[in-house]
Short mmCIF file of the C-alpha atoms (twelve columns), coordinates in Angstrom:
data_MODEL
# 
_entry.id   MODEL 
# 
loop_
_atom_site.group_PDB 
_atom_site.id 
_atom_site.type_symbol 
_atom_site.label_atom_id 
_atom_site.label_alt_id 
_atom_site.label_comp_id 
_atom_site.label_asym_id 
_atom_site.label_seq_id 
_atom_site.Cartn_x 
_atom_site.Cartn_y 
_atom_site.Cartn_z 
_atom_site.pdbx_PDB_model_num 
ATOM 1   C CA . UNK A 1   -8.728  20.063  -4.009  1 
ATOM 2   C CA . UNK A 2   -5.423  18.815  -5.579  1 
ATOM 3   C CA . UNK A 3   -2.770  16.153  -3.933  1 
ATOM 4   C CA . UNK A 4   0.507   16.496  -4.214  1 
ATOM 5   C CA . UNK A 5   3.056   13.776  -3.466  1 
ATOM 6   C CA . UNK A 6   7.191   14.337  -1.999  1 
ATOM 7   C CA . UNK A 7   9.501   11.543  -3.112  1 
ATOM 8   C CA . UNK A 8   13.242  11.012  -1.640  1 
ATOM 9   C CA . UNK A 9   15.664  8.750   -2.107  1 
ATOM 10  C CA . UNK A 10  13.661  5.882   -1.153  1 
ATOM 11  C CA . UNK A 11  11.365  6.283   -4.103  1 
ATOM 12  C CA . UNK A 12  11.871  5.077   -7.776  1 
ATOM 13  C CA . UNK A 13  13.238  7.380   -10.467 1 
ATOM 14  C CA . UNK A 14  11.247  5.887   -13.441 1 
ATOM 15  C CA . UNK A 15  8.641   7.703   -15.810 1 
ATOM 16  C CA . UNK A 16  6.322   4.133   -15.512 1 
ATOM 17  C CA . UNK A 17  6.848   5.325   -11.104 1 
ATOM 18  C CA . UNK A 18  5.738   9.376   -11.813 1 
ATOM 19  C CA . UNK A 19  3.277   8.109   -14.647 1 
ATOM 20  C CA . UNK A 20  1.572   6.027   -11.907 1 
ATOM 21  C CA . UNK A 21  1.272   8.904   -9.610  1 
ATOM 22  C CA . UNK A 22  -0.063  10.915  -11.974 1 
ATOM 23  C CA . UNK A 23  -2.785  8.319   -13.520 1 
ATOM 24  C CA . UNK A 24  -3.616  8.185   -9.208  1 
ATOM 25  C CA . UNK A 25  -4.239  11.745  -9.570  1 
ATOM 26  C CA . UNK A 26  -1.250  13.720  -8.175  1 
ATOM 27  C CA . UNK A 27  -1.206  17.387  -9.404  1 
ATOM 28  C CA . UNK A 28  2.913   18.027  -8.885  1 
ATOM 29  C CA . UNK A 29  6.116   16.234  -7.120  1 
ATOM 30  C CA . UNK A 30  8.506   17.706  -4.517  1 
ATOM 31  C CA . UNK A 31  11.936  16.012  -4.526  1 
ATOM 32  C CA . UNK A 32  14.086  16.153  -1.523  1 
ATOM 33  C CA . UNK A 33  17.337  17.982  -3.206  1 
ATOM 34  C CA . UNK A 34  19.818  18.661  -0.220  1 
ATOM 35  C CA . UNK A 35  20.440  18.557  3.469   1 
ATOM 36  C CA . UNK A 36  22.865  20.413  5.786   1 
ATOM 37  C CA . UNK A 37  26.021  22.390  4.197   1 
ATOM 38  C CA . UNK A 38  28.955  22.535  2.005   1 
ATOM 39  C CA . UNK A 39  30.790  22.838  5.189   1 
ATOM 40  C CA . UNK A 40  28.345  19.883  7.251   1 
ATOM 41  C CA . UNK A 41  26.501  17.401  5.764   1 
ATOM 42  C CA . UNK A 42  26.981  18.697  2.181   1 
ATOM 43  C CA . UNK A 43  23.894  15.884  1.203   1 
ATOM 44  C CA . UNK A 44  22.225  15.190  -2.254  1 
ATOM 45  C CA . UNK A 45  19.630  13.304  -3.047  1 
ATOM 46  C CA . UNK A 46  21.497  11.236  -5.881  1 
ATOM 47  C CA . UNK A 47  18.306  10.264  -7.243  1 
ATOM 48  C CA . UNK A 48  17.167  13.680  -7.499  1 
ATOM 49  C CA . UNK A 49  18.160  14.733  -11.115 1 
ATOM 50  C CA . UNK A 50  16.424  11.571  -12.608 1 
ATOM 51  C CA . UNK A 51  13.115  11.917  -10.120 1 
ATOM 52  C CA . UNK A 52  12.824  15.653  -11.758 1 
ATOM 53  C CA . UNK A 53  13.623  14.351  -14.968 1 
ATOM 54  C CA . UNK A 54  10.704  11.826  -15.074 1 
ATOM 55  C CA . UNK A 55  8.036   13.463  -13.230 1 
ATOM 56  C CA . UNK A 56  8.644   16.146  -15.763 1 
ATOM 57  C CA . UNK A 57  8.638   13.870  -18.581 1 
ATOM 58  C CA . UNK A 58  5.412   12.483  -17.712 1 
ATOM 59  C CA . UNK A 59  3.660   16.262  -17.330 1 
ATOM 60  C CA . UNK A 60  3.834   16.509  -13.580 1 
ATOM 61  C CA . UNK A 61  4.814   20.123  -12.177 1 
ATOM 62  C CA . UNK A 62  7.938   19.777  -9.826  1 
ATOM 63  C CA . UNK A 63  9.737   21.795  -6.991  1 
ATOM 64  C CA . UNK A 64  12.433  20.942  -4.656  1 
ATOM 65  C CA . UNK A 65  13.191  20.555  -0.869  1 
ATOM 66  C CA . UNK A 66  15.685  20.855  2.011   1 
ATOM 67  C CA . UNK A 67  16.153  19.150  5.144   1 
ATOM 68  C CA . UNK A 68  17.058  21.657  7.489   1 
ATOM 69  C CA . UNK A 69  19.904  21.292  10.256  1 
ATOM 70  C CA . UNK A 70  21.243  24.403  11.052  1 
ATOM 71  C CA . UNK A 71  21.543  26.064  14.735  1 
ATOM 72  C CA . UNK A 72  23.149  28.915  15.152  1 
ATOM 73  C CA . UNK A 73  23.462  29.101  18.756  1 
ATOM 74  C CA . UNK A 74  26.005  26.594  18.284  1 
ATOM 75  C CA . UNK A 75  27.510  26.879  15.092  1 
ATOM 76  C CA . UNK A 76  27.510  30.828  14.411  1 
ATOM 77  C CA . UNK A 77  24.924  32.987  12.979  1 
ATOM 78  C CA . UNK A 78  25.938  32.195  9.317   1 
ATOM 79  C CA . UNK A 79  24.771  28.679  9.649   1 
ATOM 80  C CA . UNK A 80  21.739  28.624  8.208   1 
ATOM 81  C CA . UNK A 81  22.375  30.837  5.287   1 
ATOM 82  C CA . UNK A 82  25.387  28.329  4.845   1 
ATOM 83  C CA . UNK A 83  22.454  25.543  4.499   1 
ATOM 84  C CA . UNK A 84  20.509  28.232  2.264   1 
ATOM 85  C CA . UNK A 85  23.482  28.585  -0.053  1 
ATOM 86  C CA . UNK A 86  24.113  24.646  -0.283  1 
ATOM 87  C CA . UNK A 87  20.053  24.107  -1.118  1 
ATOM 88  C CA . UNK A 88  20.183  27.131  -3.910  1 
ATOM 89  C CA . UNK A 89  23.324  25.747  -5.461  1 
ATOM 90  C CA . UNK A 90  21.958  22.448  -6.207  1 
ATOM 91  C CA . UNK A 91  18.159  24.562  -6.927  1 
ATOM 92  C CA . UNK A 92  20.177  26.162  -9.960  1 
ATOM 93  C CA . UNK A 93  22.402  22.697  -10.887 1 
ATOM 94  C CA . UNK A 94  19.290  20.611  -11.102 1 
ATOM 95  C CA . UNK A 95  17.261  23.252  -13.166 1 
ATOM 96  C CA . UNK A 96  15.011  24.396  -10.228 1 
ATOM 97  C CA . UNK A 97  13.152  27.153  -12.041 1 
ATOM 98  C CA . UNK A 98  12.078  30.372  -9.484  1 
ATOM 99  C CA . UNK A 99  8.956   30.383  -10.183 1 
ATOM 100 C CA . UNK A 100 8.368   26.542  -9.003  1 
ATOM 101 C CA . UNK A 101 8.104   25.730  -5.524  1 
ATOM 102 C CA . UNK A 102 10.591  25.084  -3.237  1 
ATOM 103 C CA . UNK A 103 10.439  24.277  0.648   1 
ATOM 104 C CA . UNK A 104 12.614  24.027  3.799   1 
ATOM 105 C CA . UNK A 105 11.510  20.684  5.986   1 
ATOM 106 C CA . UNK A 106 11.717  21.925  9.277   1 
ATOM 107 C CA . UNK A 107 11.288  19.190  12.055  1 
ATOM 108 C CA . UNK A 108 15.231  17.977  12.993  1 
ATOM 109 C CA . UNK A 109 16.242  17.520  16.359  1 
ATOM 110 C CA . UNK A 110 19.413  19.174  16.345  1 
ATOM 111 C CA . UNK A 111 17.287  22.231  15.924  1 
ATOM 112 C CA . UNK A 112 16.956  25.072  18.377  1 
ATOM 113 C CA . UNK A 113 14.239  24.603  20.883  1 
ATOM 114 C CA . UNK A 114 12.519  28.087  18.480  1 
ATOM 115 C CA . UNK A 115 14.419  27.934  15.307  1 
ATOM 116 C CA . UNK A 116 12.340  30.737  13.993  1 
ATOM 117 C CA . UNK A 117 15.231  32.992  13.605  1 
ATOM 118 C CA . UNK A 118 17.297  30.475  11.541  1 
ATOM 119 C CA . UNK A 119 14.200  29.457  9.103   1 
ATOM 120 C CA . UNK A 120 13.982  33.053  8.629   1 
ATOM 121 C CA . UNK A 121 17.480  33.531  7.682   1 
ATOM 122 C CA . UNK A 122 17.857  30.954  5.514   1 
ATOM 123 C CA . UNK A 123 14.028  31.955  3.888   1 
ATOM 124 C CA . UNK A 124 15.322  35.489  3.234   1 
ATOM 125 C CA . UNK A 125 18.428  33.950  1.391   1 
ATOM 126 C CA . UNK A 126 16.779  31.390  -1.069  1 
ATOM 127 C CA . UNK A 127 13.884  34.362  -1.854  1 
ATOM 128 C CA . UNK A 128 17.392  36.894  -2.552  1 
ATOM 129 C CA . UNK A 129 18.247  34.393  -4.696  1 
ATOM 130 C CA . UNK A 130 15.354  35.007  -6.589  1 
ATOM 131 C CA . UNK A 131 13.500  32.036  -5.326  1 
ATOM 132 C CA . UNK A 132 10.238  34.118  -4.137  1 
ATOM 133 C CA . UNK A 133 8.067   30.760  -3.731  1 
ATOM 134 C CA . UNK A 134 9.599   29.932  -1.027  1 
ATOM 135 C CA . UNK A 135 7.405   27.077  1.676   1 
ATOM 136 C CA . UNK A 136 7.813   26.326  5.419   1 
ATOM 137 C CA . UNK A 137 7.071   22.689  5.806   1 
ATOM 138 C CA . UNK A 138 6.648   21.585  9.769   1 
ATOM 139 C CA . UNK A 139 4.661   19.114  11.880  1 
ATOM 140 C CA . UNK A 140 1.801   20.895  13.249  1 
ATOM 141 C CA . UNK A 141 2.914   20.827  17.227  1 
ATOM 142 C CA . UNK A 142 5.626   22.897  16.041  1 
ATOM 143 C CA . UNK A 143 3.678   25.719  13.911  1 
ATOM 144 C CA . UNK A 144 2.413   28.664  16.512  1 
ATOM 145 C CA . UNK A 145 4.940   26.973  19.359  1 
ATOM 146 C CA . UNK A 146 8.646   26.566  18.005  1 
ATOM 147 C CA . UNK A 147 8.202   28.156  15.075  1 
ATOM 148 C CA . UNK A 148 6.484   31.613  15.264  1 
ATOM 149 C CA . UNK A 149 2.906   31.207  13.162  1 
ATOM 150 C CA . UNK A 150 3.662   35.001  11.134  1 
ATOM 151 C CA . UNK A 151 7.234   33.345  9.688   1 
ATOM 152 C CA . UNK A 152 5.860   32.617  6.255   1 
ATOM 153 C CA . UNK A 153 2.084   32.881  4.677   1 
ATOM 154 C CA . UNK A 154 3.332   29.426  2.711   1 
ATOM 155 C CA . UNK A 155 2.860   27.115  5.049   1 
ATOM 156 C CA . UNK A 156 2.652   23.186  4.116   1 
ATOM 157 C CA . UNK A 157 1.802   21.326  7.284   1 
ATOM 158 C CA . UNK A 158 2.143   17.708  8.288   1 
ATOM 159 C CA . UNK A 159 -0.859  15.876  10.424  1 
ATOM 160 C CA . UNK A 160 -1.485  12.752  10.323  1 
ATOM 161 C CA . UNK A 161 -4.842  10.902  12.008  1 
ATOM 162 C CA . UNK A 162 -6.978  13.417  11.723  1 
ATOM 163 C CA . UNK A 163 -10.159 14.222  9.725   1 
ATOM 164 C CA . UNK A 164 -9.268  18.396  9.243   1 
ATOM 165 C CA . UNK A 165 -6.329  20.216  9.754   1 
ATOM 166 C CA . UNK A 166 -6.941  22.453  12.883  1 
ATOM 167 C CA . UNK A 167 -4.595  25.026  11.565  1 
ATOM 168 C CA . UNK A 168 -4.682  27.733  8.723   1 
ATOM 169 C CA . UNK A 169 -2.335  26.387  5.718   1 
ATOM 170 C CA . UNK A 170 -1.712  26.320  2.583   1 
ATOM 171 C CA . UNK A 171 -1.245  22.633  2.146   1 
ATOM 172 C CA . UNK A 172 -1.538  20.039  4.576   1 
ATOM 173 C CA . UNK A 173 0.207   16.596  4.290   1 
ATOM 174 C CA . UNK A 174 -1.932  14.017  5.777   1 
ATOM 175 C CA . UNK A 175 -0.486  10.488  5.024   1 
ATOM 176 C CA . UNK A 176 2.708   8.945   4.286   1 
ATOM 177 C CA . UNK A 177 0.837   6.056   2.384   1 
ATOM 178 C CA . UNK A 178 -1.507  7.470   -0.323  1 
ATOM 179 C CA . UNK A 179 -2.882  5.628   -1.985  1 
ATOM 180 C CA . UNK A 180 -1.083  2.536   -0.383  1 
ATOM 181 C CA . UNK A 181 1.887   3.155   -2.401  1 
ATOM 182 C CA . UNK A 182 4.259   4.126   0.231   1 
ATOM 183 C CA . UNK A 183 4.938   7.752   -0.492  1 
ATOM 184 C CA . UNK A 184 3.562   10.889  1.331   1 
ATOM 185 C CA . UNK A 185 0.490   12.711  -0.031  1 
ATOM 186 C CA . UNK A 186 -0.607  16.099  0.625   1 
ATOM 187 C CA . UNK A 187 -3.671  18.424  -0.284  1 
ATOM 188 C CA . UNK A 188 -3.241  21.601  -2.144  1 
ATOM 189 C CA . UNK A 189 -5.636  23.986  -1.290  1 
ATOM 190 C CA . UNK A 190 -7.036  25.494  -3.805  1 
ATOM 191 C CA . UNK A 191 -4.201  24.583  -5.839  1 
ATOM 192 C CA . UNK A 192 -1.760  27.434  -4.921  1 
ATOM 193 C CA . UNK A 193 1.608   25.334  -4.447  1 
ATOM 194 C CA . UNK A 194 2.428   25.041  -8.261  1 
ATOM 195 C CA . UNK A 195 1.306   28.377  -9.163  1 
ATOM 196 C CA . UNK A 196 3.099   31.679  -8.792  1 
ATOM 197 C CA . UNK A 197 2.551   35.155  -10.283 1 
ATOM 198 C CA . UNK A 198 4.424   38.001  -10.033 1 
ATOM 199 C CA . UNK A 199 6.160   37.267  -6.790  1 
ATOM 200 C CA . UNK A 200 2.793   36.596  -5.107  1 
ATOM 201 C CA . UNK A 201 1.288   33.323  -4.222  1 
ATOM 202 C CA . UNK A 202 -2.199  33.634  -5.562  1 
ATOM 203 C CA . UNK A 203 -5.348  31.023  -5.549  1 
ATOM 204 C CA . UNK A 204 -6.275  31.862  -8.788  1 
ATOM 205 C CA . UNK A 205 -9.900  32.072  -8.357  1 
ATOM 206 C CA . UNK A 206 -12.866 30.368  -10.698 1 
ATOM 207 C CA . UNK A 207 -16.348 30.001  -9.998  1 
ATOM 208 C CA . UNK A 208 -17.348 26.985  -8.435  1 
ATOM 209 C CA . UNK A 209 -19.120 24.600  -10.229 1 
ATOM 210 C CA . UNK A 210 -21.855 22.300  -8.750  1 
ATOM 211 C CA . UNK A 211 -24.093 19.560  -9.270  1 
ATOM 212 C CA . UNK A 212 -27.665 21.287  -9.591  1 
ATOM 213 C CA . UNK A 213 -29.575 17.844  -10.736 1 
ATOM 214 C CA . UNK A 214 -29.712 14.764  -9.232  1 
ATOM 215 C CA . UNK A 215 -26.265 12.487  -10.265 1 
ATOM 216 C CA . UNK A 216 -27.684 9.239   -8.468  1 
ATOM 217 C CA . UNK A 217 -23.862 7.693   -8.219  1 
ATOM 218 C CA . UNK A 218 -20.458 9.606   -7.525  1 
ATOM 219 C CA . UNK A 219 -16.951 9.439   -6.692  1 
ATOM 220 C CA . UNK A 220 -14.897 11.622  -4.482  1 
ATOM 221 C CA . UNK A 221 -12.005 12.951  -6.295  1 
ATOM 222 C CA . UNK A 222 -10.420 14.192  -2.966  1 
ATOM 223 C CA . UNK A 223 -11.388 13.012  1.051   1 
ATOM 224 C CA . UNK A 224 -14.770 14.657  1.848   1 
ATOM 225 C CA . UNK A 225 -16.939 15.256  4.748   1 
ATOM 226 C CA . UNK A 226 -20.439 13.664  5.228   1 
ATOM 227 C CA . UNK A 227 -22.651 15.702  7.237   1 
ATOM 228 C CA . UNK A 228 -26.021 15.897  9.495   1 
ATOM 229 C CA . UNK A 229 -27.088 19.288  8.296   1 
ATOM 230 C CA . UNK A 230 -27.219 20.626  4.482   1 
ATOM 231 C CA . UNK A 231 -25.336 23.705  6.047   1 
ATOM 232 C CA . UNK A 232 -22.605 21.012  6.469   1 
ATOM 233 C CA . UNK A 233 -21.713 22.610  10.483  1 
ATOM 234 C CA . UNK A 234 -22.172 18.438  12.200  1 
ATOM 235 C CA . UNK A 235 -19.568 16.245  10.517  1 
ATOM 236 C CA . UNK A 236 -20.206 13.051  11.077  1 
ATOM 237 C CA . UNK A 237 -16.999 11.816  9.333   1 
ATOM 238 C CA . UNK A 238 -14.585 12.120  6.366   1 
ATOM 239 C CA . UNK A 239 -14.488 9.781   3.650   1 
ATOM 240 C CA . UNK A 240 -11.249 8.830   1.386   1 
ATOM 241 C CA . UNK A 241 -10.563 10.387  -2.048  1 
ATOM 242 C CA . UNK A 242 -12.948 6.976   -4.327  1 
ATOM 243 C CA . UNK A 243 -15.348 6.648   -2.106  1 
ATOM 244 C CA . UNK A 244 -19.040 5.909   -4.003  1 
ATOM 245 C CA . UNK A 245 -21.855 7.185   -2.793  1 
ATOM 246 C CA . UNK A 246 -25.883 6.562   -4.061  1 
ATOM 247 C CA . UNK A 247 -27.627 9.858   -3.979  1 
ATOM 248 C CA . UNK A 248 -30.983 10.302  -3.744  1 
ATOM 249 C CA . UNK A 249 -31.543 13.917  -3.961  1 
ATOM 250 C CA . UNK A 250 -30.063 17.655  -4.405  1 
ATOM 251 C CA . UNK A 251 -30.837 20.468  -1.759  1 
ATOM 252 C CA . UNK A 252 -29.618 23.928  -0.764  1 
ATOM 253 C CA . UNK A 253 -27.970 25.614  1.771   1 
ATOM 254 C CA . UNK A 254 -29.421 29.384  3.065   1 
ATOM 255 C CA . UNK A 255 -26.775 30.679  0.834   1 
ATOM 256 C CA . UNK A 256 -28.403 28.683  -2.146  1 
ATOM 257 C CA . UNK A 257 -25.383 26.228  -2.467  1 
ATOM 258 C CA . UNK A 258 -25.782 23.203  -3.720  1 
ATOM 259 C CA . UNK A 259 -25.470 20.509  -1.184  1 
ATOM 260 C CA . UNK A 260 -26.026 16.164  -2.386  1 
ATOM 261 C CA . UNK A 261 -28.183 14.188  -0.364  1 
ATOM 262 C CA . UNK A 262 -27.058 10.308  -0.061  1 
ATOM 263 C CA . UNK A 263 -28.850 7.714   0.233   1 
ATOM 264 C CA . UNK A 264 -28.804 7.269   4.046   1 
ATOM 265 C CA . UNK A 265 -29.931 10.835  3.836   1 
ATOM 266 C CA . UNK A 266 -26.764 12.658  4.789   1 
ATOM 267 C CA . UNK A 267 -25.194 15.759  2.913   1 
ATOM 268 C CA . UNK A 268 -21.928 15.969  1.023   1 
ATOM 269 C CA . UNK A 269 -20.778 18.798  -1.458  1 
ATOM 270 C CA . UNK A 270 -21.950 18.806  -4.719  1 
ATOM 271 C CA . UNK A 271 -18.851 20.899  -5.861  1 
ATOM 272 C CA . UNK A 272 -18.010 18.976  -9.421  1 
ATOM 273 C CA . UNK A 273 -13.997 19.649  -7.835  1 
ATOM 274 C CA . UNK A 274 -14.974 17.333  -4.908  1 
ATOM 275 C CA . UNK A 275 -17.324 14.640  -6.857  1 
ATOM 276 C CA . UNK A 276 -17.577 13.159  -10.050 1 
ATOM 277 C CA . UNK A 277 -20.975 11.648  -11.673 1 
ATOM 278 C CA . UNK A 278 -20.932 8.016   -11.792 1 
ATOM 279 C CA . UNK A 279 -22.692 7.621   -15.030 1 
ATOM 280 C CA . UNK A 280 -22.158 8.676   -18.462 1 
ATOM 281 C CA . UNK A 281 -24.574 11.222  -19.495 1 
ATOM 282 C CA . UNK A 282 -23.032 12.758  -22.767 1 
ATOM 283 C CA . UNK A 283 -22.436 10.234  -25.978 1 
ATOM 284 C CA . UNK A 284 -19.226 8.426   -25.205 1 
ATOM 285 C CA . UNK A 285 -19.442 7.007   -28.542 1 
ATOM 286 C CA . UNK A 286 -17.871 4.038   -27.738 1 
ATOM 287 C CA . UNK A 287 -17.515 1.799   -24.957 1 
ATOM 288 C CA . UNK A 288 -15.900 -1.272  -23.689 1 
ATOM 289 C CA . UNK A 289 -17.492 -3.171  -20.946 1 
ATOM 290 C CA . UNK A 290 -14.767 -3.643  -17.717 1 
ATOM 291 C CA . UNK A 291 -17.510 -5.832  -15.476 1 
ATOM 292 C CA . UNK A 292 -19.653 -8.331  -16.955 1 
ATOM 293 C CA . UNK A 293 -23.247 -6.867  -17.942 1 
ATOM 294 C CA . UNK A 294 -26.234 -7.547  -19.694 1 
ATOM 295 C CA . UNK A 295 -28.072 -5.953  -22.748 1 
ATOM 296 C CA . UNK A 296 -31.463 -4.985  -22.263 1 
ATOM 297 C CA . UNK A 297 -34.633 -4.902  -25.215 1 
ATOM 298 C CA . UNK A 298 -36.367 -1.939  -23.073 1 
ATOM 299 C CA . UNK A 299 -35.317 0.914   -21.534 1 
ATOM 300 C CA . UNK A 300 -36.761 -0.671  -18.299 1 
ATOM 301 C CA . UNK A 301 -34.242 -3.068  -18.684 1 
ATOM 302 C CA . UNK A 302 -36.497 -6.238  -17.458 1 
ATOM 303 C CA . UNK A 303 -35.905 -7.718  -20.951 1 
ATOM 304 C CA . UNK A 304 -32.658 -9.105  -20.886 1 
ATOM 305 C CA . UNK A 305 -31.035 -10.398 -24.012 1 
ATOM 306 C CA . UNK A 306 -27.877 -11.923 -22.838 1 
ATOM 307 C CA . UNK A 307 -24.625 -10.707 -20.742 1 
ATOM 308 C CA . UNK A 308 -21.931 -9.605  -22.211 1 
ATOM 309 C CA . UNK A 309 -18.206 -9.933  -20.301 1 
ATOM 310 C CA . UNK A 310 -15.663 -7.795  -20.219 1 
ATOM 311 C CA . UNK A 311 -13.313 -6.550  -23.341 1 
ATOM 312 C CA . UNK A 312 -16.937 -6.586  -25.146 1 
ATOM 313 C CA . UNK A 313 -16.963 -3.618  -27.483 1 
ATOM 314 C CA . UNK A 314 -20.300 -1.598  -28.070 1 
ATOM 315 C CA . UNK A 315 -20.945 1.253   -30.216 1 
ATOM 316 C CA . UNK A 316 -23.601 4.008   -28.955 1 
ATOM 317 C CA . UNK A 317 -25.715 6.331   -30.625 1 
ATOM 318 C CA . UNK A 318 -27.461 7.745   -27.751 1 
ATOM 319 C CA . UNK A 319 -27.092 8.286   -23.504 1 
ATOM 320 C CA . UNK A 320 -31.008 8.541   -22.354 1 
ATOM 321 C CA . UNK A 321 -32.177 9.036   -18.574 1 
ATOM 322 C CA . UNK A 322 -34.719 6.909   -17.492 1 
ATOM 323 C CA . UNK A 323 -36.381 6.582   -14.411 1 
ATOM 324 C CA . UNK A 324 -33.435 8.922   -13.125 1 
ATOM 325 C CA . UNK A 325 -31.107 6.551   -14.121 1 
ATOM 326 C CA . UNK A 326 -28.640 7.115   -17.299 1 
ATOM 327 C CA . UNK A 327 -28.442 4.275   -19.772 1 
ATOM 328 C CA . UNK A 328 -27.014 3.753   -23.213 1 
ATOM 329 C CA . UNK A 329 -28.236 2.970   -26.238 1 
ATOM 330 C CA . UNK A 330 -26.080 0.845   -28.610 1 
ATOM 331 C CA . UNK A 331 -26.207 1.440   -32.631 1 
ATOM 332 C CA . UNK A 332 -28.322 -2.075  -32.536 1 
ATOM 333 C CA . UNK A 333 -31.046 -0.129  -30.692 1 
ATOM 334 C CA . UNK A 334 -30.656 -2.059  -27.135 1 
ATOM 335 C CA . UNK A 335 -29.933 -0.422  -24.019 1 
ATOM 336 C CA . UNK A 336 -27.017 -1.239  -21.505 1 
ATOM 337 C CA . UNK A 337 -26.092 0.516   -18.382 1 
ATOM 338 C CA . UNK A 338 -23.650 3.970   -18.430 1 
ATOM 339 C CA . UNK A 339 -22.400 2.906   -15.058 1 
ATOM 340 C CA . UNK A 340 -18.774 3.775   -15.017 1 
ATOM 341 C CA . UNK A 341 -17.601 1.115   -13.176 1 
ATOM 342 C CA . UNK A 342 -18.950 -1.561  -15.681 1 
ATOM 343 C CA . UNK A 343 -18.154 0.596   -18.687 1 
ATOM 344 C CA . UNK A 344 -15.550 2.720   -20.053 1 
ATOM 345 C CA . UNK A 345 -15.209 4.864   -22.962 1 
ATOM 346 C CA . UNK A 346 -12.969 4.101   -25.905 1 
ATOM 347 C CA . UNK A 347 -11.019 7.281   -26.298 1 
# 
């Protein structure tokens, strides 16, 4: 599934910052644009325009976001459309495009104890303004309790310390250090929060792909569950998004889905969105080695030439598996290992 990350003031406005985010594997950037009113607060984020700029510049999808601190029980039923006018404003001054996403933060304390009827207000203004992806973002005490659960079907919830969110969202923001860079990350589900289509937020469906033959090493690309069963219903725990694990098998579930079987003879997905194969297996052509290695004579690799450190460059001319185990072949006809972490490809 795809992260997401929300920056504010207190993040950098560089490309190198939004370059880095996206080379950590962020899928899209939600800047915090405004807060309160023309007639209240009247905030922007002065760091806004160039955070949009770079993120953009660097390929990432963005949106926008409002700190909400309306109440009309004591400032008049026109307050939060006041704050929905004051967000749209600076949506259309900053470029905000209606098709990309944009979200009111609900989770103030000068809120009403139920704000429901003031999130809806100022909801049904931004989407009049031709805004139609329009996102509730809360904590999750508040969703089903303060704010009524049938308010919006774009919900982006925040959770922190646990291993699932309990809840049905659309995206669920889970730390406010990913990737121990100090900004908040979020998951996507199934990618839905950049995407719009004819006024409908749509999970634009494609078959799943999975690993069907044994990988022997991979990599989460996203935080995954480990489980007792292959029909994955006894967690044990979750694992972080670059977590390695040594598999020694593939199985099935009843429904015929493929499930991997580690090492310590658990079960995690085999869904190719989830994990990534440790090990080269097509031609990468050429390689540079990252973590010292040697070159084998054989293909058993018992007959060890010398090791090479890293920066060494190696041209290949084949990728074979042996034993189960993928190895390449260098254009001097030895054989060195096509473990990722010790060598990447020259692109």
């Amino acid at each position: 599934m795809p992260e997401f990350n929300d920056v504010a003031v207190y993040q950098p406005t560089s490309t190198a910052y939004f370059k880095k985010l996206k080379s950590y594997g962020s899928s899209g950037v939600l800047v915090k644009l405004t807060q309160g009113s023309a007639g209240g607060t009247a905030y922007v984020n002065v760091s806004a325009k160039a955070q949009l700029t770079s993120a953009r510049a660097v390929g990432l999808p963005v949106g926008a976001y409002h700190y909400l601190t309306c109440n009309s029980s004591r400032y008049g039923a026109g307050d939060p459309v006041s704050e929905a006018q004051w967000f749209v404003k600076h949506l259309k001054s900053h470029g905000i495009k209606e098709t990309e996403p944009v979200v009111v933060d609900v989770e103030d304390g000068s809120l009403m104890t139920n704000p429901t009827k003031d999130v809806k207000a100022f909801v049904e203004y931004v989407e009049s303004q031709g805004y139609k992806n329009t996102w509730v973002y809360t904590m999750g005490s508040w969703y089903g309790s303060r704010l009524s659960a049938s308010l919006s079907k774009r919900w982006w919830i925040a959770w922190y310390g646990i291993s699932k969110l309990p809840i049905s969202a659309k995206a669920w923001q889970y730390t406010d250090n990913w990737k121990r860079i100090g900004v908040d990350g979020s998951i996507d589900y199934n990618g839905v929060m950049f995407k719009y289509d004819d006024g409908k937020v749509t999970a634009k469906t494609k078959k799943a792909s999975y690993y069907s033959w044994n990988p022997k090493l991979v990599q989460a690309l996203t935080p995954i569950g480990i489980y007792k069963d292959v029909e994955f219903k006894h967690r044990v725990r979750y694992f972080k998004a670059g977590t390695q694990f040594k598999i020694k098998s593939v199985a099935k579930s009843k429904a015929g889905t493929p499930r991997l079987v580690t090492e310590s003879g658990f079960y995690i997905t085999a869904n190719r969105e989830n994990v990534r194969n440790w090990y080269y297996v097509t031609n990468p052509k050429s390689v540079t080695i990252i973590k010292a290695t040697y070159l084998y004579k054989d293909k058993d690799r018992t007959q060890h030439i010398r090791k090479y450190g890293k920066g060494t460059v190696f041209t290949i001319i084949d990728v074979i598996n042996w034993g189960g185990i993928w190895e390449l072949k260098t254009e001097s006809e030895f054989y060195m290992t096509a473990n990722k972490d010790y060598v990447k490809i020259n692109n």
